[in-house]
C-alpha positions as CSV (number, residue, x, y, z in Angstrom):
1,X,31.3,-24.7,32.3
2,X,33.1,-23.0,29.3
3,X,29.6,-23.0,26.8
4,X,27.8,-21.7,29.4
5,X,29.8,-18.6,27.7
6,X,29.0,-18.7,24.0
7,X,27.1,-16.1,22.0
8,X,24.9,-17.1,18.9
9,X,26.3,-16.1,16.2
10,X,24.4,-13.7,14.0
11,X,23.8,-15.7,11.4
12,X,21.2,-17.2,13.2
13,X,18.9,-14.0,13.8
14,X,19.5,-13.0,10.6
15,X,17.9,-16.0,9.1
16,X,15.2,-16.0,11.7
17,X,14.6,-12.6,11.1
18,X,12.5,-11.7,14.1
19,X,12.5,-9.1,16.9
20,X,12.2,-10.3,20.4
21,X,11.1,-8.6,23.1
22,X,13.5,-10.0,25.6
23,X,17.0,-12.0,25.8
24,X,16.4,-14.1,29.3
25,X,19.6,-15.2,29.4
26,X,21.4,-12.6,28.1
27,X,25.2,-12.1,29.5
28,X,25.5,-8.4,28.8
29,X,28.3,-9.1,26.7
30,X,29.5,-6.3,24.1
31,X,29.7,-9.5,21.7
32,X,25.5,-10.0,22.1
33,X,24.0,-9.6,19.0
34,X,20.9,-11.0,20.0
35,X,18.1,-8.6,18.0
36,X,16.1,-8.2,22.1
37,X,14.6,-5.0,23.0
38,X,15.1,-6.3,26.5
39,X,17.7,-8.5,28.2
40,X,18.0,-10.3,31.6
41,X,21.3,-11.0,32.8
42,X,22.8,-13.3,35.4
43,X,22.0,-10.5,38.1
44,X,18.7,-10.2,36.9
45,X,18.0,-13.9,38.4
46,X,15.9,-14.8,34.9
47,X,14.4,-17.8,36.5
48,X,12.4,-15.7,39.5
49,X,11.2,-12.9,36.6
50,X,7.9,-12.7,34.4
51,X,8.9,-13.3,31.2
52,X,6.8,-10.9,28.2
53,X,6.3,-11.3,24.8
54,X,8.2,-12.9,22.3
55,X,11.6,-14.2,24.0
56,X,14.9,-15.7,23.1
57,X,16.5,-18.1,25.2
58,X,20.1,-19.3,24.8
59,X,20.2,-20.5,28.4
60,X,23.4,-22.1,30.2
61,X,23.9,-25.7,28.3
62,X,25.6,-26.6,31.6
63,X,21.3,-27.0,33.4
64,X,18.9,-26.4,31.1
65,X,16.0,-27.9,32.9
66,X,14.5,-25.3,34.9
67,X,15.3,-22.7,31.5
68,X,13.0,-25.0,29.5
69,X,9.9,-25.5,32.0
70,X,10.0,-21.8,32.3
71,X,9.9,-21.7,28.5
72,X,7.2,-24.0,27.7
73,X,4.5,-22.2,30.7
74,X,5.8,-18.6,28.6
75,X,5.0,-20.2,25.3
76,X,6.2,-17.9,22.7
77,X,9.5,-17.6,21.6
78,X,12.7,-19.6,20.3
79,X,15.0,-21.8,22.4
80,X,18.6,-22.3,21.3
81,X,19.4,-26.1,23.4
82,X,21.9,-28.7,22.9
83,X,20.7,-32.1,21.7
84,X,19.8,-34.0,24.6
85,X,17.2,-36.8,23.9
86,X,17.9,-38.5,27.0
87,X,16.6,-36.1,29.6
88,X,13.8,-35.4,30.8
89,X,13.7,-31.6,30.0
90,X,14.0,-33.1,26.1
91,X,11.2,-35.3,26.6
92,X,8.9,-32.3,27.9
93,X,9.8,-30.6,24.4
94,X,9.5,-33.4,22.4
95,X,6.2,-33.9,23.6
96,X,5.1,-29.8,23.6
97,X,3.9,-28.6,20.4
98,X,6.9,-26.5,19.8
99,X,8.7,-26.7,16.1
100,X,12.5,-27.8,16.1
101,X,15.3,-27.4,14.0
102,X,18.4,-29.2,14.1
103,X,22.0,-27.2,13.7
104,X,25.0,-29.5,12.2
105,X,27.6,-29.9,15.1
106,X,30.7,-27.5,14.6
107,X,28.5,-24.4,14.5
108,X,30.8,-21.5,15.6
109,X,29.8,-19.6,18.6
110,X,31.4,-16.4,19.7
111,X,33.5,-16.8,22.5
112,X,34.0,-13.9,25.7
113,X,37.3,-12.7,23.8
114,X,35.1,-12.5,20.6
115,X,36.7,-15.4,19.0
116,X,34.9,-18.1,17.2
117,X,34.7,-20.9,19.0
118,X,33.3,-24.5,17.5
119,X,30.2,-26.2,19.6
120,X,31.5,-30.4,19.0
121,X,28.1,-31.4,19.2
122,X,24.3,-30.5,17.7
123,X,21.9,-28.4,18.8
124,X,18.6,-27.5,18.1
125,X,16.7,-24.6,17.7
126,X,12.8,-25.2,19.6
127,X,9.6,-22.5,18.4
128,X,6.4,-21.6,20.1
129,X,4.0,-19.5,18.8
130,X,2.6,-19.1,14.9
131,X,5.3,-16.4,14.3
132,X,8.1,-18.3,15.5
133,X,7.3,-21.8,14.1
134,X,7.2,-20.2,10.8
135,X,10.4,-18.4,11.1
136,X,12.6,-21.9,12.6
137,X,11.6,-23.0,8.7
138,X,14.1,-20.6,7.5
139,X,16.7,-22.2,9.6
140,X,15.5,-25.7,9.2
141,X,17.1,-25.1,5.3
142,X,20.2,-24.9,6.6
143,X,22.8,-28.0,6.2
């Protein structure tokens, strides 16, 4: 699926403003600018790792599911997810205690080629942990 290949654009971090210790689904992508110390990649095989410390997770829109059960058991970082609130994987967030933010739709992603590319629909922006939760209210101001 074609957004399984779109970067968040910096905007986002910037806003944020937070470190994380690790990217889990990171493409490796010169046009990353995730602020990670560390980044899994496709090859890494995210899903079979142990995931440490504060982590970003912009997984493949395409399955999300097993991206967000992983997620919840970590517990601390920020999930970037498309509005879904007819899955179960949505439910099991709704019904965490993480924070969420909504994103308008037509939020421009970067593209492979390093190209903007519009998202059609919304998507949300899930925190766990103190840091985080208080953090997603800096992007929760954005209309």
């Amino acid at each position: 699926m074609a957004n399984d290949e779109l970067y968040t654009p910096a905007w986002i971090f910037d806003l944020l403003g937070l470190q994380f210790d690790l990217d889990v689904a990171s493409s490796g992508s010169n046009q990353i600018v995730v602020p990670a110390r560390n980044r899994f990649t496709l090859f890494d095989d995210a899903l079979s790792q142990t995931w440490h410390g504060n982590v970003w997770m912009n997984p493949p829109f395409s399955k999300p599911a097993p991206w967000v059960e992983k997620w919840l058991a970590h517990g601390n970082g920020i999930a970037l997810l498309p509005l879904s609130g007819n899955s179960r994987w949505w439910r099991s967030l709704w019904e965490s205690d993480a924070a969420v933010a909504m994103i308008k739709p037509n939020t421009g992603f970067t593209n492979p080629e390093g190209k903007e590319q519009k998202i059609m629909y919304g998507i949300s922006l899930w925190a766990l942990g103190n840091h985080n939760k208080k953090a997603l209210f800096n992007i929760s101001k954005v209309r």
